[in-house]
Every structure is written in C-alpha cells, then in structure tokens.
C-alpha positions as CSV (number, residue, x, y, z in Angstrom):
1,X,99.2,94.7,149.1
2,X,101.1,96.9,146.2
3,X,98.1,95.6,143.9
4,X,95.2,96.6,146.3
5,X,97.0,99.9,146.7
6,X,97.2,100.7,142.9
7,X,93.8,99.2,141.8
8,X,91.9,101.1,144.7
9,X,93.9,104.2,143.9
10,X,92.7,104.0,140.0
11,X,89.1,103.5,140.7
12,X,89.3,106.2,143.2
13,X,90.9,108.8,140.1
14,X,88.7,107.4,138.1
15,X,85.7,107.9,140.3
16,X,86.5,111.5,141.1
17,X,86.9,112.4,137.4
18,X,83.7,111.2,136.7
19,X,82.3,113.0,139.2
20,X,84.1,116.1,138.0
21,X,82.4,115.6,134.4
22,X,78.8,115.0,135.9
23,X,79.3,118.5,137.4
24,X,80.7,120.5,134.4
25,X,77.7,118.6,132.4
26,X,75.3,120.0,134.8
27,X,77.1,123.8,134.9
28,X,76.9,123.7,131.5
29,X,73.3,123.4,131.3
30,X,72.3,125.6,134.0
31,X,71.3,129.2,133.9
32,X,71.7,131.6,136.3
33,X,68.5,133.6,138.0
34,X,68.7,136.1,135.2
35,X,68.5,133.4,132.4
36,X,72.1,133.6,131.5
37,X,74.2,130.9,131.0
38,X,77.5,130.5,133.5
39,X,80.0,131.4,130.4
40,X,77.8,134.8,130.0
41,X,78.3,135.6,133.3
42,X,81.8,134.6,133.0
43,X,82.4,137.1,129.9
44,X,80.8,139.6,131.8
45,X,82.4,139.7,134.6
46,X,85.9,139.2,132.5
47,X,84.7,142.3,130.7
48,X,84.2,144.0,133.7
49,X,87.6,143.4,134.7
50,X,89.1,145.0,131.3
51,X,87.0,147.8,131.9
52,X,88.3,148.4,135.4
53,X,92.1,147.8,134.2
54,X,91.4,150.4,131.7
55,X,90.1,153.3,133.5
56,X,92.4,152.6,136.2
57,X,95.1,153.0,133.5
58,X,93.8,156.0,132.4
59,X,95.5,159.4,133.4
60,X,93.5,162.3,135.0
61,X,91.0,159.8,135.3
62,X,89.7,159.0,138.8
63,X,88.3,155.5,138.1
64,X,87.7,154.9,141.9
65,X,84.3,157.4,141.4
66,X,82.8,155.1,138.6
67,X,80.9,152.1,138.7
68,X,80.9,149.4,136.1
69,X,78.0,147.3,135.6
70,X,78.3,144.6,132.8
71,X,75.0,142.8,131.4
72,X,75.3,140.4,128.4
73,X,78.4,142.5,127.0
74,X,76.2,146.3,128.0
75,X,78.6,147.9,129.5
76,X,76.6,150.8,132.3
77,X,79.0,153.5,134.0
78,X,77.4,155.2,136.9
79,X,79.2,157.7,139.1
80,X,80.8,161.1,138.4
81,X,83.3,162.5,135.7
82,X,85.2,166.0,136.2
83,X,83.8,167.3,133.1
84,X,81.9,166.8,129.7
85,X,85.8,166.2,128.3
86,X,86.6,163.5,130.7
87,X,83.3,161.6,130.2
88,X,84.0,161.4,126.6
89,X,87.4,160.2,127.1
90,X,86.4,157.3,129.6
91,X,83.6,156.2,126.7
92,X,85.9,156.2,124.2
93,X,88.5,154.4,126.1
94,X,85.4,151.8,127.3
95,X,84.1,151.4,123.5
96,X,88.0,149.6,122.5
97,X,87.6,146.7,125.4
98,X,87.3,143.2,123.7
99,X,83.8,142.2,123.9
100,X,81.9,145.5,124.6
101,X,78.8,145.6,122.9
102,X,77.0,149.1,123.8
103,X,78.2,151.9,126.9
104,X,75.9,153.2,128.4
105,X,76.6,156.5,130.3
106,X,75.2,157.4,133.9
107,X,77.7,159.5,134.9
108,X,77.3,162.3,136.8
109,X,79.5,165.6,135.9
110,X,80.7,166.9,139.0
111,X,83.8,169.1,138.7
C-alpha cells in the first residue's frame, strides 16, 4: 500500500509540474490586447510602482493628485502640481526611476 501511495504521489508531482511548464510556455508566448508581451506589462506596472513610492516619498509633494500611466517604459503624469517649481521637481524626481524611458507631463498647475 506504501508503494501505491508513493508512486501515485510522484506521477501526481510530476503531472502537475508539467502542467505548470505547459502554462508558462504558453504566457510566454502570448501578448496582451495591446501587442505587448506579459514581462512588458510586468515592467510597467513595476515601474509604476517606483514611480508611486517615489512621489509618495517626496515632501511638499501631494502625490495623491497625480496619475501615473506607464506604456512600454513612457512614463504619463496627469493631474495637478502646486506650481511650475513643484512640476519640475516631480519630473526630475520621475526621470531617476530604474527603467523610465521618457515623462511625459499632463499636469495641471493649480495652486
């Protein structure tokens, strides 16, 4: 019965990683809707992230009033700024995350 036990138990482990490797195959070679692959949407999105830790970390800066939008490694703010010296700032700051490409600004400056 011990036998059974193990031999079922090792086809089932080995059946599941199998199965595990089919589907990382197939996520591999996928694109999303946009024609990105899943690691591109990954490093945006981990970009994104960055972004947000940074301006959150930023003082006088109220990062609750921006948006962050991140396409292949594009980084678009959209919201408001205090003033012309705060926008500048928040670029700046946005330029030095890992992996940023190009910032564009939308931001609005509403003091």
């Amino acid at each position: 019965m011990k036998k059974m036990r193990r031999k079922s138990s090792w086809l089932m482990s080995g059946s599941l990683m199998f199965i595990a490797l089919l589907l990382v195959m197939q996520l591999a070679s996928c694109a999303t809707p946009g024609g990105r692959s899943p690691g591109e949407v990954l490093d945006d999105s981990t970009i994104a992230t960055a972004v947000n830790v940074k301006l959150m970390s930023m003082p006088g800066v109220r990062s609750l009033g921006i948006d962050v939008d991140v396409m292949q490694g594009e980084v678009i703010l959209s919201g408001r700024a205090h003033s012309e010296n705060e926008e500048a700032r928040i670029l700046d700051a946005v330029r030095t995350v890992r992996g940023v490409k190009k910032v564009t600004s939308l931001l609005k400056i509403i003091p």
